[in-house]
N, C-alpha and C positions, 0 to 999 in steps of 0.2 A: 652733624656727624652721626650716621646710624651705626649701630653698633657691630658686632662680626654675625651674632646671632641674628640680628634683621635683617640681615645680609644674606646670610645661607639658608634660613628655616620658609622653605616656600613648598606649597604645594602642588606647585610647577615647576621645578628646575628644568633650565634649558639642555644641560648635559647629554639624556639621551636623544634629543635629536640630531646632537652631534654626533653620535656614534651611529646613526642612522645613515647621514651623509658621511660618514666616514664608507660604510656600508658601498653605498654609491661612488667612490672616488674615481673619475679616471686619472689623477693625476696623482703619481707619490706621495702619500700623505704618513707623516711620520708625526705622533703626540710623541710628546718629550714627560717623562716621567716627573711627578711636582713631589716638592718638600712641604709639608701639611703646613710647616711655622711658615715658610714666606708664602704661601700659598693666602693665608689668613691675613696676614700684614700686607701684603698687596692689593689682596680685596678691601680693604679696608682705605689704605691710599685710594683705590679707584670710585667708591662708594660705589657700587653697581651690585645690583642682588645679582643672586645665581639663576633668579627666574632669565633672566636674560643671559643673551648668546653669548657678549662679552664678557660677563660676569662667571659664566660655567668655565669660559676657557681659560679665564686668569685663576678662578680656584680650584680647577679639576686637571689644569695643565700645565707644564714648567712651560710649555710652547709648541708651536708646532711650526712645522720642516716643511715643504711643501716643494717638489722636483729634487727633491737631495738636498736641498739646504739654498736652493736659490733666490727661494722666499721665505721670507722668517715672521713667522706670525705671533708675536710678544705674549705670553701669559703670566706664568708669578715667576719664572726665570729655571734653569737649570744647567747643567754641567754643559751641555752644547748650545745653549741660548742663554748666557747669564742673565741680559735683561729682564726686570721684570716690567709690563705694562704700565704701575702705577710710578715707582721709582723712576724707571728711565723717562716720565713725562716730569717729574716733578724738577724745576726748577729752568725749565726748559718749557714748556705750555701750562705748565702747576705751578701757582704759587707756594700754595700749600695744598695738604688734602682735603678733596671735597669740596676746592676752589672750582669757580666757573675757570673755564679756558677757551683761547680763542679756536683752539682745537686738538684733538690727543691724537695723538701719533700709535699705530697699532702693531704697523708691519715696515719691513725694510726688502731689497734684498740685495744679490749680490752685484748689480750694476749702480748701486747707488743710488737708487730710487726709494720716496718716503709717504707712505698712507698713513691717512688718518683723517680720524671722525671731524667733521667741522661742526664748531663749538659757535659759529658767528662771525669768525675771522677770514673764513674763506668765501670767494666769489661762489658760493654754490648753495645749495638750500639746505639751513643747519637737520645735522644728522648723514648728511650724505658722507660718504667716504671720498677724495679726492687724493691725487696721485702727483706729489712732485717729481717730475720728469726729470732725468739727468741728461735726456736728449737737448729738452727746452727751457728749462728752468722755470716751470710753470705748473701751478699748481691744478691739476686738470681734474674736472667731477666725473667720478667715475657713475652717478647717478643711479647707488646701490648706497641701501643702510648695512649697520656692519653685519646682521647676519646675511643679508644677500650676498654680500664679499667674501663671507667667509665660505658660503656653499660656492661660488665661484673659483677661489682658488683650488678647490676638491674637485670641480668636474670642468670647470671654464677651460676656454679655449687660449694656456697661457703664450706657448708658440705664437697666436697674431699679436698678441698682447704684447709680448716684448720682442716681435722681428727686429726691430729696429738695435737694440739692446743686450744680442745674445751674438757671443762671437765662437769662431771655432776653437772647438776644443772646452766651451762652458761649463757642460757635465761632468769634467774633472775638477775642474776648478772649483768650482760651486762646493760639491763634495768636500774638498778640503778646507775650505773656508771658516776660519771661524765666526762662531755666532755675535765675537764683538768687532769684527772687521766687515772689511764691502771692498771693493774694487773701484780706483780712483784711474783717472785715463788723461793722457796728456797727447794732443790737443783735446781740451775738453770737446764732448759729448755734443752739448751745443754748439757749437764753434764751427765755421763752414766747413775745415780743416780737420774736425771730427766728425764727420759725418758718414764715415766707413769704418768699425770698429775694430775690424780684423786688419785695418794698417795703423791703430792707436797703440802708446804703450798703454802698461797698464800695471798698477803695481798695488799692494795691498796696504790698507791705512785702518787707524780706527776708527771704528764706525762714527765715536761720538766727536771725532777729528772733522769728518768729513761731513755730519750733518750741518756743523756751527760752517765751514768752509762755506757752504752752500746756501746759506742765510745771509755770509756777508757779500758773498758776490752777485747774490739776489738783489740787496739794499743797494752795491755802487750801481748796478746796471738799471734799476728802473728809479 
């Protein structure tokens, strides 16, 4: 366990390049204001210095928003994104902190869908960011490490990205959302019978309801 000071004290923080590509965004990008004390204890849960992309955004961010709230990009937590990065993995892909995992979970958003770094556990090459789909129930490499992801979300092309995934009327919805909830759809998403979004229900759950939901229906199906 490295300490909070090993942690912060670099003579590269990644921070301002994020404000760089914030700079750059074409796509709504809202930082969420952080709380210095979970700000510290978060970094700390994640062991990640501040040299790095991950590490600036969990201590220099409660989180960030990205299309009004459709995507939710995990930092040390705040009033519109309670989670924080290292808590919300811990007991769930953490054992404990500073434990190996088989992968951290980074981002969510509002169709149900879940990114996260692979740690070894996923079909893809450790470090890459992959994408559980609520279309397919599969975890798919997105073939970007987390700072690629993260300039991605800022200026990528998210419309192709989630055609499949964005019904009308989203941009309100999304907005209202909270940041511990997601949007659950009955016929599921995958299901041949959900396969057209705008004739699905669709009704609001907890986020941390619907990640475990989607694990177990992962394990009876394959």
């Amino acid at each position: 366990m490295r300490s909070l000071s090993e942690l912060t004290h670099t003579d590269d923080p990644a921070y301002p390049l994020i404000q760089e590509w914030l700079a750059e965004a074409r796509n709504p990008v809202t930082l969420l204001p952080r709380d210095a004390g979970r700000a510290e204890a978060e970094l700390q849960l994640c062991q990640v210095s501040t040299r790095s992309v991950m590490g600036a955004v969990v201590y220099e961010t409660g989180g960030i928003l990205i299309d009004n709230g459709w995507l939710r990009i995990l930092g040390s937590g705040s009033e519109r994104l309670p989670r924080g990065l290292g808590s919300w993995n811990l007991g769930r892909t953490l054992s404990e902190a500073g434990a190996a995992a088989p992968y951290l979970l980074i981002a969510d958003d509002a169709a149900g869908g879940y990114f996260a770094v692979n740690g070894g556990g996923l079909a893809a090459p450790p470090g890459h960011v992959c994408y559980l789909a609520p279309d397919t129930l599969e975890w798919e490499d997105c073939e970007l490490a987390y700072s690629d992801f993260l300039y991605w979300t800022f200026c990528g092309d998210l419309h192709m990205f989630y055609q499949n995934c964005r019904w009308q009327g989203w941009q309100d919805d999304a907005a209202r959302l909270g940041g511990d909830d997601t949007y659950s759809f009955f016929p599921f998403l995958w299901t041949k019978e959900g396969q057209d979004i705008n004739r699905v229900e669709r009704r609001i759950v907890p986020v941390a309801e619907h990640y475990a939901a989607m694990l177990d229906i992962r394990q009876q199906i394959t």
